[in-house]
C-alpha positions in Angstrom: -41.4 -65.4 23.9 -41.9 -68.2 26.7 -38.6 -67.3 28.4 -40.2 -63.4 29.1 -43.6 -65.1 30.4 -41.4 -68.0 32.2 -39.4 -65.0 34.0 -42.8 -63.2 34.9 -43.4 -66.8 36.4 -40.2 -66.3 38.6 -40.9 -63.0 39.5 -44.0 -63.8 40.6 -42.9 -66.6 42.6 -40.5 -64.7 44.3 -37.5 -66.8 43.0 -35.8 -64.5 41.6 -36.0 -59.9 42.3 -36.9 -57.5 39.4 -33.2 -56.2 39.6 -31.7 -60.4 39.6 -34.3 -60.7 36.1 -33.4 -57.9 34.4 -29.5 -58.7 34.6 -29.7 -61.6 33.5 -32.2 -61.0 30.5 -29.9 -58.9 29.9 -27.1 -61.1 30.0 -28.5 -64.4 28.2 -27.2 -63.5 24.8 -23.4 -64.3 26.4 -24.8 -66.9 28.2 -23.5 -70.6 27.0 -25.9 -73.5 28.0 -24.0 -76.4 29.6 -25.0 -80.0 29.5 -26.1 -80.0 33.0 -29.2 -77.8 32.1 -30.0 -79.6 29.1 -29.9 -82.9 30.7 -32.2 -81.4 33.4 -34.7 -80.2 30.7 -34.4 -83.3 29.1 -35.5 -85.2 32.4 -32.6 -87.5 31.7 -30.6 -86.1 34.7 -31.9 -85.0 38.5 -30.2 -81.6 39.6 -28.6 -84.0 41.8 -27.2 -86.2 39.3 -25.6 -83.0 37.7 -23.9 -81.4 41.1 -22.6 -84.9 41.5 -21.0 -84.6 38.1 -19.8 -81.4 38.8 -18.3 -82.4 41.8 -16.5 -85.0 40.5 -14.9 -82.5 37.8 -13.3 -81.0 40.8 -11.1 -83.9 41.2 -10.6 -85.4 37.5 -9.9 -83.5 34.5 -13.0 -85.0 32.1 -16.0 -83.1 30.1 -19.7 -83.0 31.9 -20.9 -85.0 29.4 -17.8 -88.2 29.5 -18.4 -88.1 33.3 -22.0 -88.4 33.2 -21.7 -91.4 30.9 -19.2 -93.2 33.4 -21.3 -92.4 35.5 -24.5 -93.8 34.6 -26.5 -91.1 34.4 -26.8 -90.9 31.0 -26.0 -93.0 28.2 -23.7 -91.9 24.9 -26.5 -91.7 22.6 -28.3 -89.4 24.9 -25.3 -87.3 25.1 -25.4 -87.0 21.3 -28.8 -85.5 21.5 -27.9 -82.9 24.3 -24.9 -82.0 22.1 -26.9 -81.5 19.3 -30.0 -79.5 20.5 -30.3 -75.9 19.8 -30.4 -73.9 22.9 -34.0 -72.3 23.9 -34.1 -68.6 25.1 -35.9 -69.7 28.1 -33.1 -72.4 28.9 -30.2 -69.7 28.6 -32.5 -67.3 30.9 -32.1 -70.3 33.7 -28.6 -70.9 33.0 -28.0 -67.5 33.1 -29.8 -67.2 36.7 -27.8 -70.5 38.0 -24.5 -69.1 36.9 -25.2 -65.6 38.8 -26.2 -67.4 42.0 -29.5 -66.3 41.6 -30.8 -70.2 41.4 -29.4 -73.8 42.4 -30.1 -76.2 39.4 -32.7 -78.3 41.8 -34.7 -74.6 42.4 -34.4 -74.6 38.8 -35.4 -77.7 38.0 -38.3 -77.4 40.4 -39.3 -74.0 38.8 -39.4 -74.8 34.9 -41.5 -78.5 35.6 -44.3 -76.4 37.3 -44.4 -73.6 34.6 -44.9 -76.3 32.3 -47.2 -78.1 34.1 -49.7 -75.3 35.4 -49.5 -74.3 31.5 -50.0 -77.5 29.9 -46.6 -76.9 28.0 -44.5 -79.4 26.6 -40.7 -79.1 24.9 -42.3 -79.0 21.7 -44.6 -76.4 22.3 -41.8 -74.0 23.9 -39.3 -74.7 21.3 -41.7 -74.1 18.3 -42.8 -70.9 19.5 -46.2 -72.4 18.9 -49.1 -69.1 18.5 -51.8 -71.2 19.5 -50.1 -72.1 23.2 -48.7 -68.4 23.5 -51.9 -67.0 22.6 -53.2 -69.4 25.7 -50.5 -68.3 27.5 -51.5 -64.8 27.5 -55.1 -64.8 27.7 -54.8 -66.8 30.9 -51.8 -64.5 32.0 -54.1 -61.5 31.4 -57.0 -63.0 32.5 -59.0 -62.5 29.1 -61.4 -65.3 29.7 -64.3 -63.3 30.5 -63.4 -59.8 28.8 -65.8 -58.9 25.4 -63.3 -58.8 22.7 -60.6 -61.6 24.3 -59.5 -63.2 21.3 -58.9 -59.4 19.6 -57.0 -58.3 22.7 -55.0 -61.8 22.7 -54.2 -61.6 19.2 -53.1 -57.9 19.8 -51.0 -58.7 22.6 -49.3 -61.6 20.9 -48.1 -59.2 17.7 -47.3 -56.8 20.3 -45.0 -59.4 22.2 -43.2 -60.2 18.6 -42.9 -56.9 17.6 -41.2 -55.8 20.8 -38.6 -58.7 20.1 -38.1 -57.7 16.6 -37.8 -54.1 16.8 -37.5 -53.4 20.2 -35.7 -56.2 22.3 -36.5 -59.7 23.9 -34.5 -58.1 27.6 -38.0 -57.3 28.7 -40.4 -58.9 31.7 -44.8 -58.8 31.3 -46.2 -57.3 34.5 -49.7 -57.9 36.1 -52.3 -55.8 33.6 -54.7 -53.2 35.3 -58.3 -52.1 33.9 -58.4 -48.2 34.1 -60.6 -45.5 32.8 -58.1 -42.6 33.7 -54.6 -42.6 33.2 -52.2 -39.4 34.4 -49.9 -39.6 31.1 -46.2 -38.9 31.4 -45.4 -38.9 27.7 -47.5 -41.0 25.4 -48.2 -41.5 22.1 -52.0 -42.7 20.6 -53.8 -44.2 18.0 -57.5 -44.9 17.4 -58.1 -48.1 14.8 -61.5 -47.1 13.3 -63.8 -49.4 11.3 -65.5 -52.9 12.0 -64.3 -52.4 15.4 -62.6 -49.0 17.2 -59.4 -49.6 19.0 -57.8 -46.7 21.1 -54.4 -47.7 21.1 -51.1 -46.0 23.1 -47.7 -46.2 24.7 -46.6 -44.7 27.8 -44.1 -43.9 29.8 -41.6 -41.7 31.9 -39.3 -39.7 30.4 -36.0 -41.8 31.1 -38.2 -44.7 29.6 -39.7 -43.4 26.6 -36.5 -41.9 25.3 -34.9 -45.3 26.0 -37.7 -47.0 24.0 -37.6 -44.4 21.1 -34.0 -44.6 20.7 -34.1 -48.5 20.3 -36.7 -48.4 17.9 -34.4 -45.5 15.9 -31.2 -47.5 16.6 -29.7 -44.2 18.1 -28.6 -42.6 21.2 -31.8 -40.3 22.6 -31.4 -37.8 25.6 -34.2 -35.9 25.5 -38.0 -36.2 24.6 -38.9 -34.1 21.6 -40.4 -34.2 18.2 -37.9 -36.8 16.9 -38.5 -38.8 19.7 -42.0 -39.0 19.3 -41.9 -40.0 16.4 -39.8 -42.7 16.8 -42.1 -44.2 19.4 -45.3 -43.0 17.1 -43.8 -45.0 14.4 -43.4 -48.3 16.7 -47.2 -47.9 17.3 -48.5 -47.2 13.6 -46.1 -50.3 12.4 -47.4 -53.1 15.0 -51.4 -51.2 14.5 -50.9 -51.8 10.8 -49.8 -55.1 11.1 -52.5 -56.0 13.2 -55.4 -54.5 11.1 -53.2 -56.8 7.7 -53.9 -60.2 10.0 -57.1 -58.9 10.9 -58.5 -58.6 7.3 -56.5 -61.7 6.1 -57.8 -63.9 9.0 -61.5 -62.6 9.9 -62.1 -60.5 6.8 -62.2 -57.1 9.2 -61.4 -54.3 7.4 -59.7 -51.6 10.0 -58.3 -47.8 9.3 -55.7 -46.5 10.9 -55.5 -42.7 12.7 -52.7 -40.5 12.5 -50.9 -40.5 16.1 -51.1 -38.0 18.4 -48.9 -37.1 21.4 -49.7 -36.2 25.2 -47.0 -34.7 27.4 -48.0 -34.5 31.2 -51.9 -34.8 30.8 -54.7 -36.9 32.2 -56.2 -38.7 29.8 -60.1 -40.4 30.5 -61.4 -43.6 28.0 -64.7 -44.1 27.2 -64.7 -47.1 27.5 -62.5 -49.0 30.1 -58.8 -49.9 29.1 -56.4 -52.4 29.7 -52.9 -51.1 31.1 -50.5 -53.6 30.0 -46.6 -52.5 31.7 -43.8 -54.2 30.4 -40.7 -54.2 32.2 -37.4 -54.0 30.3 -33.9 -53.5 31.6 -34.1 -49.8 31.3 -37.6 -49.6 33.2 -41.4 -50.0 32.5 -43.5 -48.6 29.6 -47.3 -49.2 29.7 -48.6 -50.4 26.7 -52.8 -49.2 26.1 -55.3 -51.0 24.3 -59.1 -50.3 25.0 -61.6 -52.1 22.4 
């Protein structure tokens, strides 16, 4: 989950475009890591160090990794340890972006050592998909500090996140979230969780994004938004709403019903109470994601 906050980081920056992101979290999972990244992650090679290396494969016909040891740059058992890491997601997303153009290793370089370090994050932490630093992550990303209920919307959020990598796919992007009390619904699907505490919960989106979102969920090809459809995006919702209300009781002992869904096609919906509007942006566009406690 790092490498979808970690591009919301470039985005932000203005390092990379929405269009440049969603290509190439699109094309990670082809996406072989090379040494040269590694070694930079590792801090045991400078960008510089590695386009020197690089350069000199132009003229002799040697690995990264032999070169870099003749070189000085790194020694043979540190070249045993790049060989045998296991890539991260958020390392192919950089490669990904430096083989497209999109980033020079030194801008990448630059880019992933301050997202660590505004974040507190070490290697560790990103590689362990640790819940207590993502759970950080995303109340500071949605600025939860000072909202009643943070730690129930964090918690929600971070199932959500998981969920939409499990079911769903991890070629997606978190947006800025906005507080609403109205929301002019293209098609969406709600739930209210009722009990301890009341949750009023919901997916939305256009047309083009909500039939791509259902049919992922279905594993099938979707044109059109109907009753199937619906469902198929009603029963992403009740799955992630259930699973929420089973960590709620086993951690906190709160006991939480769940609603049938319901579905709104072109309305304006109003909320009680204010909302947050969480979009997510995947490859085939943004779907809004409701949660108002």
């Amino acid at each position: 989950m790092f490498s979808q906050f970690f591009g919301s980081y470039l985005l932000n920056e203005g390092l990379v475009t929405a269009q440049q992101l969603s290509k190439a979290l699109e094309e990670k999972k082809n996406t072989r890591l090379k040494l040269g990244v590694l070694a930079i992650n590792e801090k045991y090679m400078t960008a510089e160090q590695v386009e020197q290396v690089h350069n000199a494969q132009a003229t002799m016909d040697k690995r990264f990794g032999d070169l870099a040891v003749e070189m000085g740059f790194i020694t043979s058992k540190q070249l045993d340890e790049l060989l045998s890491v296991q890539p991260s997601d958020y390392l192919l997303l950089g490669q990904t972006l430096v083989n497209d153009g999109v980033l020079t290793n030194s801008e990448f370089e630059k880019a992933i050592n301050e997202y660590k370090t505004s974040h507190s994050l070490s290697d560790d932490d990103i590689s362990d998909d640790q819940s207590a630093k993502l759970s950080n992550l995303i109340s500071e990303f949605y600025h939860f500090e000072t909202a009643e209920n943070a730690k129930t919307y964090t918690a929600y959020l971070n199932l959500l996140f998981k969920n939409i990598i499990r079911f769903i796919g991890d070629d997606f992007t978190p947006l800025e979230a906005s507080i609403i009390r109205d929301l002019d619904a293209n098609y969406m699907v709600y739930q209210t969780v009722s009990g301890n505490l009341s949750c009023v919960t919901g997916v939305e989106a256009e047309k083009y994004q909500y039939v791509k979102f259902a049919g992922r969920f279905a594993h099938e090809e979707l044109s059109e938004v109907d009753e199937y459809t619906h469902a198929a995006v009603g029963e992403f919702l009740n799955l992630h709403n259930g699973l929420f209300t089973v960590n709620l009781s086993n951690d906190f002992g709160v006991e939480l019903n769940l609603d049938p869904q319901d579905y709104r096609d072109n309305e304006h919906v109003s909320y009680k109470k204010t909302a947050f509007c969480i979009p997510i942006s995947f490859s085939f566009g943004i779907v809004n994601f409701i949660i108002s406690i």
